[in-house]
C-alpha positions as CSV (number, residue, x, y, z in Angstrom):
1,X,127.2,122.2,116.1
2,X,125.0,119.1,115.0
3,X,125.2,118.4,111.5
4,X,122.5,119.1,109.1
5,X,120.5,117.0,106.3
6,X,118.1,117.5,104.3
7,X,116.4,121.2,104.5
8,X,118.8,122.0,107.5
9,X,117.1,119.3,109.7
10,X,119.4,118.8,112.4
11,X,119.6,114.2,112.8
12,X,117.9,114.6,116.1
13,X,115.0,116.4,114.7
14,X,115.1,113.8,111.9
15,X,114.8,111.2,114.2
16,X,111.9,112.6,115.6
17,X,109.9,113.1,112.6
18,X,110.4,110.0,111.7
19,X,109.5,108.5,115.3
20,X,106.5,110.6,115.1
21,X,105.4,108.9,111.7
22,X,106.3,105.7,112.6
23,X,104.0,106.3,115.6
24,X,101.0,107.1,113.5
25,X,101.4,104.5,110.6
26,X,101.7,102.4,113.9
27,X,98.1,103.8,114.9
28,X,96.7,103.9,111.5
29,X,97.3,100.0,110.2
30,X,95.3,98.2,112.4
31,X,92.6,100.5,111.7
32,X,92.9,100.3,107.6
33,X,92.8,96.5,108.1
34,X,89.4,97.0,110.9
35,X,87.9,99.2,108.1
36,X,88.7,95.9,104.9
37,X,87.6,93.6,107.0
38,X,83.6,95.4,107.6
39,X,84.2,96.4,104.1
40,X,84.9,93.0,102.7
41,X,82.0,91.5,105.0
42,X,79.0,94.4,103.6
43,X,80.2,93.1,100.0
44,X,79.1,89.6,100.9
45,X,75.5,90.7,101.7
46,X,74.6,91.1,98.1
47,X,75.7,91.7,94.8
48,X,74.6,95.2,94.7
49,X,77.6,95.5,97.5
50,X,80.0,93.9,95.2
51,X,82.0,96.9,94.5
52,X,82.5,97.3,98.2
53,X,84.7,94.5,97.7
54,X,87.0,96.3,95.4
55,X,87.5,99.4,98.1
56,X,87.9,96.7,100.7
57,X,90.9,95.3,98.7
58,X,92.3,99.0,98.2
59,X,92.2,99.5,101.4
60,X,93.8,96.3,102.5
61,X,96.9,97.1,100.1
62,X,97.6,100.6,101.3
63,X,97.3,99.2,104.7
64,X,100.0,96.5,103.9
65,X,102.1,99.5,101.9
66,X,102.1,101.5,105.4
67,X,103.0,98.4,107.1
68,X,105.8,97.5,104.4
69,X,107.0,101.5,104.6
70,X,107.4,101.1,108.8
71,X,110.1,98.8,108.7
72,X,111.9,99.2,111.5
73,X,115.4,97.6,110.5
74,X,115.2,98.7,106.7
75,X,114.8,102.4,108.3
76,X,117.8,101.8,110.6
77,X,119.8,100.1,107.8
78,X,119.0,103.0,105.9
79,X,119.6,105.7,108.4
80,X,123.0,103.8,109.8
81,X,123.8,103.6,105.9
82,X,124.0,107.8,105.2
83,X,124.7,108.8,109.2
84,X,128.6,109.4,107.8
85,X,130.4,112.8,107.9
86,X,130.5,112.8,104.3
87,X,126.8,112.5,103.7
88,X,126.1,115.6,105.9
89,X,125.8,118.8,104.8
């Protein structure tokens, strides 16, 4: 019988819900960044578009967060680090 970890996920299906996220932060980044870029060029049309600006720096950080979040060999220095028999439940 496969070990379990957290909430009686067996590793496998751990694995896979993290592939699947991984897949759509993959998606989702070069979209966020698409979406600051048109944001940051409306806010140069005129100052009454200024606060665009703001959003379109938001928007840019959480899109560098996701990016940060999604990486690949932090994840599998993490995931190599607790995959013992003693961390299982």
């Amino acid at each position: 019988m496969e070990p379990t970890w957290h909430d009686g996920l067996s590793r496998s299906a751990l694995v896979q819900l993290v592939e699947g996220l991984l897949t759509a932060i993959d998606r989702t980044v070069p979209k966020l960044d698409a979406v600051a870029h048109h944001l940051g060029l409306l806010s140069q049309q005129s100052e009454e578009f200024e606060v665009v600006g703001g959003v379109a720096d938001q928007v840019a950080d959480m899109s560098d967060e996701l990016y940060a979040a999604s990486d690949r060999e932090r994840l599998r220095e993490w995931g190599n680090a607790i995959d013992t028999p003693d961390k299982a439940h």
